[in-house]
N, C-alpha and C positions, 0 to 999 in steps of 0.2 A: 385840423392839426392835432400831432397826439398828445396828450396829458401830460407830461414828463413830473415825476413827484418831484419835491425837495431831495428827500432823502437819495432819490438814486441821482440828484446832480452832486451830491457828498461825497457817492462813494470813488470819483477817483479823485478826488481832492484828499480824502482820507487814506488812501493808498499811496497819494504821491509821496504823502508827509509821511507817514510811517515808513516808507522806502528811505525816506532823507534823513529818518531819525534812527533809523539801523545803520544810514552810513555815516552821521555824524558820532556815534555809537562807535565804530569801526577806529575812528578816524580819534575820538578820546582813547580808545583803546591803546593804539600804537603811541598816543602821545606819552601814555601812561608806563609804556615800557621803556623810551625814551628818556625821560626826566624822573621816574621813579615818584611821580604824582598819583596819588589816589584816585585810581577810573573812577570812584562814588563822587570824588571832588567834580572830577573832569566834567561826567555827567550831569550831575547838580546846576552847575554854572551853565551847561549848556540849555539843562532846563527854563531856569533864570531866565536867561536870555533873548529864548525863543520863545518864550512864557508871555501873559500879561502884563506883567512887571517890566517886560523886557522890548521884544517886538510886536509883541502880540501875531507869531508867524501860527502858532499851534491851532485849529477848526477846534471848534467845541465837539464835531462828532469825535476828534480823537481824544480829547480830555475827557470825556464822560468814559472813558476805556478805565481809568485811573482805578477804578473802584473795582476791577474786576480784576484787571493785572495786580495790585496790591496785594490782593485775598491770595489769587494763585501765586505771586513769586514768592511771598511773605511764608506763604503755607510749603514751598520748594524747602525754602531755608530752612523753618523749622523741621523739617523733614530729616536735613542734611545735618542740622546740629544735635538731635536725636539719635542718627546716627553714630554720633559719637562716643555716645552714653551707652560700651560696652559693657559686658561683666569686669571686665579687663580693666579697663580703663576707668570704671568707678571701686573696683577695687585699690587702686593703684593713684588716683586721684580721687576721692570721691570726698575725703576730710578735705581737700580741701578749696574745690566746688560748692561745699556746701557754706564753709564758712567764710570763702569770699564773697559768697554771693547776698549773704546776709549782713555781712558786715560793710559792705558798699552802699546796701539799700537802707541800711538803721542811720550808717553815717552821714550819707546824703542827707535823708527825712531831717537828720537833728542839726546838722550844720547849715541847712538852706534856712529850714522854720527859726531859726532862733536866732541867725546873721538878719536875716528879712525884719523879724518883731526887733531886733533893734536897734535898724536903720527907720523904724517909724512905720513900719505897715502894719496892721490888725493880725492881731495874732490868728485869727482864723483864714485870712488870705495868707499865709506865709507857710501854716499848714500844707493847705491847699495846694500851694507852689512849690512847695519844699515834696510831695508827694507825688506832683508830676513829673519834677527833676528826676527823678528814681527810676525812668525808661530809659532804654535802650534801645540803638535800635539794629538789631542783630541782622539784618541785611548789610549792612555797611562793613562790620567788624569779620562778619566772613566772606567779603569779596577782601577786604585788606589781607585774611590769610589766606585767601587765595590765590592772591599776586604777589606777598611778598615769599611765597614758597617757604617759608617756617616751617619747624618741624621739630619734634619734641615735648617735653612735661608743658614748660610755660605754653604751648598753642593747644595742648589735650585739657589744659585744665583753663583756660579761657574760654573754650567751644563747650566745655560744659555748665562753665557760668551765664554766658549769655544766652544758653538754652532754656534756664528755671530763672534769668533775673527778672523778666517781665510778668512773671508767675509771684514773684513776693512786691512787684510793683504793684501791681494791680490789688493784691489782698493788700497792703498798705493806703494803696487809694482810700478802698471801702471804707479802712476804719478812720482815716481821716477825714475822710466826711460826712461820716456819724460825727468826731469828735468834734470839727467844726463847726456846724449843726444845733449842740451843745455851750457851745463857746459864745457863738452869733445870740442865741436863745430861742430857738428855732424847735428846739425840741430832740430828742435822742431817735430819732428813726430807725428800726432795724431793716429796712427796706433797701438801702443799701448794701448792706451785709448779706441779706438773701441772694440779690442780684448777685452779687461776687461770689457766693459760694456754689450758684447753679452756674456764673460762666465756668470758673476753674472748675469745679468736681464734675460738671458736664462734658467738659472738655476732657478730661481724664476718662471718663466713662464710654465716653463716642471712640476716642482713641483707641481703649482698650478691644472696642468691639469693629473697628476697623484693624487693628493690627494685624492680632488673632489669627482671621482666615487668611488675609493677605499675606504674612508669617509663610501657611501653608501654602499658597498658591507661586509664592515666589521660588520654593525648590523645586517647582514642578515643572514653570513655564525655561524652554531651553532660549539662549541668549540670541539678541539678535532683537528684529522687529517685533516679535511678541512680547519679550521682555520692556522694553521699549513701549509700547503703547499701554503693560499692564502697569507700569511705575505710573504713568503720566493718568492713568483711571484714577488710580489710588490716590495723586495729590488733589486732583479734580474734585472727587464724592467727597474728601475730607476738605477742602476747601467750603465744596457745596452745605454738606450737612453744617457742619458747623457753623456757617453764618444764617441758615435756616432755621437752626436749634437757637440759636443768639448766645454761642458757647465760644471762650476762643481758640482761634483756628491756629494761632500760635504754638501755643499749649499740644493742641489738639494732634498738629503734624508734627510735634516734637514726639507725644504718649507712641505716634504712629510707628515713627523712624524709631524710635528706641524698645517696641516688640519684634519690628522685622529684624533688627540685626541682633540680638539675643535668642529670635525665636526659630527664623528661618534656617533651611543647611545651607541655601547659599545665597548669606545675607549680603555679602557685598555688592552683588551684580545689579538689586534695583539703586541701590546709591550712585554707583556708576552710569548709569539710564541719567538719572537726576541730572546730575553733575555734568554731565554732557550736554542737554539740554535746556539746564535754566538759565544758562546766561541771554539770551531773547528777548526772555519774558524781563529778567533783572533790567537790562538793558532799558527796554521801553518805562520801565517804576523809576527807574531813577530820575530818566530825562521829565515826564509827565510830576512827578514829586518836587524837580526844581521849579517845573512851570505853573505849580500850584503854590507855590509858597510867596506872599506877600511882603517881597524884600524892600517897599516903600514903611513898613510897620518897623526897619530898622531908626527910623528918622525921631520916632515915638520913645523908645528905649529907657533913654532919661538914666537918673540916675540907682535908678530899682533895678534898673534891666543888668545895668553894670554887675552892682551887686548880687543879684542872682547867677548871672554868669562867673565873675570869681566864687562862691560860693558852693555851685555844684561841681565845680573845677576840684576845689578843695575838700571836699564830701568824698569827692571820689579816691582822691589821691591817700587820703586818710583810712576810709573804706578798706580798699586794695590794699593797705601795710597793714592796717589790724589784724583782716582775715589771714593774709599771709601769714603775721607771726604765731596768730594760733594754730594753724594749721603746720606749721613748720615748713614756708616755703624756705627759700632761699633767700636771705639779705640782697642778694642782685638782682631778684625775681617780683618784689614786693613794692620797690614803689612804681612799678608799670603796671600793675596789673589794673587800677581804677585808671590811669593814663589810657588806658587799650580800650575804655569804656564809654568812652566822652559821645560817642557817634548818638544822635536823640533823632527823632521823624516824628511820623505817623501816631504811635501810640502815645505820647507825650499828647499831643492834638488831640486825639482823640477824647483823654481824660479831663484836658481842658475845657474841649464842649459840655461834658459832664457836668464839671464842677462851675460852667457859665449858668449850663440850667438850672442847679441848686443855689446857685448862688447868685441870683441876674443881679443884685445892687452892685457885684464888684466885674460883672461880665467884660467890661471893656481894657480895667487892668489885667486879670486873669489871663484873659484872649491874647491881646496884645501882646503881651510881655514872652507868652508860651510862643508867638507865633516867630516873634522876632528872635527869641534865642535860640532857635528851632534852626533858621537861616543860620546861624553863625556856628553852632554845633555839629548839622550838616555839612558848614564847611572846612571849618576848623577840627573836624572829628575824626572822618578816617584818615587824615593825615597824624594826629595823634597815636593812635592804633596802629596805622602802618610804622613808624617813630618804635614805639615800642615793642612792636614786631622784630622790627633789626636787629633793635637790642639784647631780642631775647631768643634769637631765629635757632640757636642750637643746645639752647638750655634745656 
């Protein structure tokens, strides 16, 4: 009799499901235009669903995919929101990208840490949590303006804030958990601080040195399948390097997208390749994103979680009016713009595991509480976004 592996009785198992999960995919889509619900919603739920949490319909050959499609649709977006970041367009908004996007993450940071310290939790966990609140997660808010067809300052100057917000997240992390560190009695570690400065200025640096030639290569290659498969090179190696480097890939595909469209002569045509093909890759992050998320960890919540959740609500919403009126939005403009910001995933999670392994005496509230608001943010988010989208679709 012949051997037959495991692995190859997987693969049409893993084919059938990935077939059902592009046509449930389909099938959120149309709902989506339908009822003017957020596909990231749609999706989400269906992940949930089909998820562990849910039915447990999803093989683990296809969940182990999660970590691969993240890196590449994650590394798409930021590609596409780099993109954005004309000469043009940061001439024209670039006060006030910078100082929404700074004023969302200080407000956050101060309004979670010091609501949390005094409802009773350790000042160094509230820190902590108040620091991971300060993600975003910028797949969600550009599939929202992608569907709600917006167009205008308010979506030119939100696609440049959620391009660099995860960039002062992250250098906010670092220094809060030096500060906590300190706080706990733990000691002042600058180990931390190094970490965050080689992923951001590595990222910076990889980016600059993928742009560059790809810059030049892009007004060379004529449109069509070549163009086409050199766009999809270019998020690939900057996907790859970057998680090889342990730099991030966010950052990274943002530095990318924002040398080709400044530096190329025809910068448009790889953003169009993109944009035409990431929705696949989106598609399957979303679905595998719902079915990893621990929506039993909502049961946990308590009343921390509450508070937290009101909390980055309000961070945000204060954030977004601050930056606006320094920068001189518009009074119409300003209190949506931390409203447009609420969508959290991945990176939130991520800093959580961080700040579980610095801090394992408080692992189980940290973990918990991030994982649970994570579910509600995911889904309460780009419904938010899209909300504010409407509101602002011709401003």
């Amino acid at each position: 009799m012949t051997d037959v592996s495991h692995s190859s009785l997987d693969q049409p198992l893993t084919l059938v499901v990935l077939g059902a999960l592009f046509l449930v995919g389909l099938a959120a889509d149309e709902l989506g235009r339908r009822t003017r619900l957020p596909r990231v919603t749609l999706l989400l739920a269906c992940g949930v669903i089909a998820g562990g949490a849910g039915l447990d319909l999803i093989p683990d050959a296809v969940t182990r995919w999660y970590g691969f499609l993240s890196a590449i649709a994650l590394t798409m977006v930021a590609f596409l929101l780099g993109g954005s970041l004309t000469k043009e367009n940061l001439a024209k908004h670039g006060r006030a990208i910078l100082s929404i996007s700074i004023a969302v993450v200080v407000a956050t940071l101060l309004v979670v840490s010091l609501g949390l310290w005094l409802v009773g939790v350790p000042l160094e966990v509230a820190l902590l949590l108040a620091a991971v609140a300060t993600a975003t997660d910028p797949a969600a808010v550009q599939d929202a303006i992608k569907q709600s067809r917006a167009r205008g300052g308010f979506v030119d100057t939100l696609r440049g804030i959620v391009a660099i917000d995860d960039a002062w997240g992250l250098i906010v992390f670092a220094l809060a958990v030096v500060l906590a560190r300190a706080i706990a009695g733990t000691g002042m570690e600058l180990g931390m601080l190094h970490e965050a400065a080689w992923e951001l200025g590595g990222a910076v640096v990889l980016g600059l040195l993928i742009g560059w030639p790809a810059a030049k290569l892009t007004g060379r290659v004529r449109p069509g399948e070549p163009l086409r498969i050199e766009a999809l090179g270019i998020v690939f190696v900057t996907a790859g390097l970057a998680k090889w480097l342990d730099v991030s890939f966010l950052l990274c595909g943002m530095v990318v997208g924002m040398v080709i469209v400044n530096r190329a002569r025809h910068h448009d045509r790889a953003f169009h390749e993109i944009e035409d093909i990431q929705w696949p890759f989106l598609l399957l992050f979303f679905i595998l994103a719902g079915a990893s998320l621990d929506a039993g960890a909502l049961m946990e919540l308590g009343g921390i979680g509450v508070a937290y959740l009101v909390l980055r609500i309000v961070g945000r919403i204060i954030g977004g009016w601050l930056g606006g009126l320094v920068s001189g939005a518009s009074a119409a403009e300003r209190p949506w713009f931390g409203v447009a910001m609420l969508p959290q995933a991945g990176v939130a999670v991520g800093m959580a595991l961080v700040a579980t392994q610095e801090f394992p005496a408080h692992s189980d509230t940290i973990l918990t509480l991030t994982i649970a608001t994570t579910v509600i943010f995911e889904a309460i988010g780009p419904m938010a976004t899209y909300w504010a989208l409407r509101r602002n679709r011709k401003s």
